[in-house]
Residue frames relative to the residue before (quaternion, step in Angstrom):
aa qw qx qy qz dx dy dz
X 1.0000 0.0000 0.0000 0.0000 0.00 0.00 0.00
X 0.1356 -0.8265 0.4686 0.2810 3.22 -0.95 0.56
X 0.4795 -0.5812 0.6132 0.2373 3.56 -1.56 0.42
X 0.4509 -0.5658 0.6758 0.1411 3.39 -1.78 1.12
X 0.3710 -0.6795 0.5725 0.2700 3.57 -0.76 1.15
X 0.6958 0.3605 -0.4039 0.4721 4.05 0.63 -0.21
X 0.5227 0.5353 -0.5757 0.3297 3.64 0.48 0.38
X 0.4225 -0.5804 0.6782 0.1569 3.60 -1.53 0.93
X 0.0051 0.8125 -0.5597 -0.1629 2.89 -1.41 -0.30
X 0.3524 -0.8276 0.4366 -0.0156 3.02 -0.34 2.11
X 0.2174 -0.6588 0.6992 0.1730 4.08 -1.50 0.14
X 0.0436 0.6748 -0.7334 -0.0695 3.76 -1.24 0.63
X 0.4528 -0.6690 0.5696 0.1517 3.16 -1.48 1.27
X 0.3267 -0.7358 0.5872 0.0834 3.85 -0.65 0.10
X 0.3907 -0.6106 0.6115 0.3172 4.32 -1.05 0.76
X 0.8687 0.1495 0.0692 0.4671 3.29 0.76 -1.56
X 0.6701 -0.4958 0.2883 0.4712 4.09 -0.87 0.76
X 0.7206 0.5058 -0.3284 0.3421 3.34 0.81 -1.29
X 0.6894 0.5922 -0.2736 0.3150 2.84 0.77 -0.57
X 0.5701 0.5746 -0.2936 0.5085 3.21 1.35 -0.01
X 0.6160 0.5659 -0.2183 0.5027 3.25 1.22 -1.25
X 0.5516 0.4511 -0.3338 0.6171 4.31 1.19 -1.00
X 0.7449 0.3646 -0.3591 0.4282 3.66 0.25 -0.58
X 0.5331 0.6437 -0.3885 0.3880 3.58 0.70 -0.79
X 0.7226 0.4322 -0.2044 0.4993 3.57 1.01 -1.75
X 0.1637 0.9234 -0.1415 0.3171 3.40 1.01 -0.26
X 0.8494 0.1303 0.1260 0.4957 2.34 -0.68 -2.43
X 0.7369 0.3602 -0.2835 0.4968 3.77 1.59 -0.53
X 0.1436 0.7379 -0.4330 0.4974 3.05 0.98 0.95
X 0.7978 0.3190 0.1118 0.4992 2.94 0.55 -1.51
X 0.4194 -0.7172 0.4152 0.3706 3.62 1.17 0.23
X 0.3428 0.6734 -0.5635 0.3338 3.67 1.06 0.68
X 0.3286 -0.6706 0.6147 0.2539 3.39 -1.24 0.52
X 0.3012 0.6663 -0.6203 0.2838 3.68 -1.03 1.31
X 0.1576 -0.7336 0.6603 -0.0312 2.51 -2.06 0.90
X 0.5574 -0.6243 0.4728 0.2756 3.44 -0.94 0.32
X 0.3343 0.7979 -0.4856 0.1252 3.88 -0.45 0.47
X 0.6343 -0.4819 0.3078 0.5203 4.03 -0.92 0.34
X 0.6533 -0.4291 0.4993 0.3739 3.26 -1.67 1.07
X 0.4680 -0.5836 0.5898 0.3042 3.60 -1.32 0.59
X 0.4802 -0.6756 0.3117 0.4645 3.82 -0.54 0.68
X 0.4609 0.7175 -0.4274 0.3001 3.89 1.22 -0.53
X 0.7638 0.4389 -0.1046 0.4616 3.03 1.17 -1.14
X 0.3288 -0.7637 0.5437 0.1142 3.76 -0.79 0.46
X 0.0522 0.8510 -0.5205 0.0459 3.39 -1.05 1.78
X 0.4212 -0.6739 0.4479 0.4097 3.45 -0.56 0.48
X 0.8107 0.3192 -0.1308 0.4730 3.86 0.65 -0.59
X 0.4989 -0.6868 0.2623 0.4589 3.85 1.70 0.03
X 0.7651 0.4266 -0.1192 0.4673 3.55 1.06 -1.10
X 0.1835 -0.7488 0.6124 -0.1752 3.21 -1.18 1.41
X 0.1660 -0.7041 0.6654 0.1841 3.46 -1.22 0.95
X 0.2264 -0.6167 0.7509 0.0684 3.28 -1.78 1.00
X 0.0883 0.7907 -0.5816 0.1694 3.27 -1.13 1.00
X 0.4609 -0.6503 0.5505 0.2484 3.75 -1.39 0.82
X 0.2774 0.7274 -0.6204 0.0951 3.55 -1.16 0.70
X 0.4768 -0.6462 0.4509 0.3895 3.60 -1.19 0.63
X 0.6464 0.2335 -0.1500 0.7107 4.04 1.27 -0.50
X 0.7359 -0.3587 0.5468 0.1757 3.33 -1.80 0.01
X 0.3428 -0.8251 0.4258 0.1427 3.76 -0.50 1.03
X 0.3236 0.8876 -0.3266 -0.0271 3.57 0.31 -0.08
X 0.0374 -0.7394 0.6719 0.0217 3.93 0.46 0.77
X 0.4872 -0.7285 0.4764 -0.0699 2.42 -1.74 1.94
X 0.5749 0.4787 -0.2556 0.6124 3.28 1.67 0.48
X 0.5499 0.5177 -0.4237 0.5001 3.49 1.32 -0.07
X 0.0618 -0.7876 0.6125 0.0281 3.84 -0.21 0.92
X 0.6139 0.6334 -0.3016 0.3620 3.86 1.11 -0.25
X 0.3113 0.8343 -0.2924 0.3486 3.16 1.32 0.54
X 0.2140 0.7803 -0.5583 -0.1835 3.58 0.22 -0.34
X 0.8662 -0.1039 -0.1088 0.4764 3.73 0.95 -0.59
X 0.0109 0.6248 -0.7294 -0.2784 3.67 -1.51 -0.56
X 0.2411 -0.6826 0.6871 0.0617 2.48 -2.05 0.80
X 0.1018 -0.8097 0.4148 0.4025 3.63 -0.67 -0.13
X 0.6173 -0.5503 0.4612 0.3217 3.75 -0.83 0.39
X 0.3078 -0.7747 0.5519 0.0232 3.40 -0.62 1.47
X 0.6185 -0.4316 0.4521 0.4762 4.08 -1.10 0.18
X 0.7337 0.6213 -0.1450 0.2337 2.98 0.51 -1.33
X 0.2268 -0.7012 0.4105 0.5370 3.07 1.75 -1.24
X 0.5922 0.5279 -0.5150 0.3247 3.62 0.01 0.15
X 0.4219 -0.7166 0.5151 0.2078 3.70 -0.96 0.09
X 0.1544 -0.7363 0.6499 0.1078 3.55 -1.35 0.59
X 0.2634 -0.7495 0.5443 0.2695 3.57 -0.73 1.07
X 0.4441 -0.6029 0.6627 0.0123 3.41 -1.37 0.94
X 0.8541 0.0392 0.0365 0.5174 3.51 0.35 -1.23
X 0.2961 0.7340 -0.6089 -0.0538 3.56 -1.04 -0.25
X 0.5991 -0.6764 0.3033 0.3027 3.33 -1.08 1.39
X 0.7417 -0.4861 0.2904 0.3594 3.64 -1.24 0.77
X 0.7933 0.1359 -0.1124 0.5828 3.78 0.58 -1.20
X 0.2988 0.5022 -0.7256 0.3635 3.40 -0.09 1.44
């Protein structure tokens, strides 16, 4: 498969499983490549599971309120948060 060099690749964190799973479909919805898997430990979930996914911008549906964060995924391996949910 190939990979757009401008595509990033980003992690959202989730309160609750489903949520992760409504975002997951989503992102392939949308011909994004993702998948659902455990929060890296670096990173902190309320519910463990977390969708990592390729995009050239940041997903965000404005009806998804189950978010709590995204981050995007550095060269380096470390992350930069982008988002984090209002009442955290």
């Amino acid at each position: 498969m190939c990979y757009n060099v401008d595509m990033n690749t980003y992690i959202a964190t989730f309160f609750m499983h489903f949520g992760s799973i409504r975002f997951e479909r989503l992102c392939k919805s949308k011909g994004l490549e993702a998948r659902t898997m455990p929060v890296p430990r670096s990173l902190s979930s309320s519910c463990g599971t977390c969708v990592k996914y390729r995009a050239e911008e940041p997903l965000f549906d404005p009806a998804h309120d189950e978010m709590e964060q995204m981050v995007i995924c550095n060269d380096d391996g470390s992350y930069t948060q982008i988002y984090k949910a209002k009442n955290l």
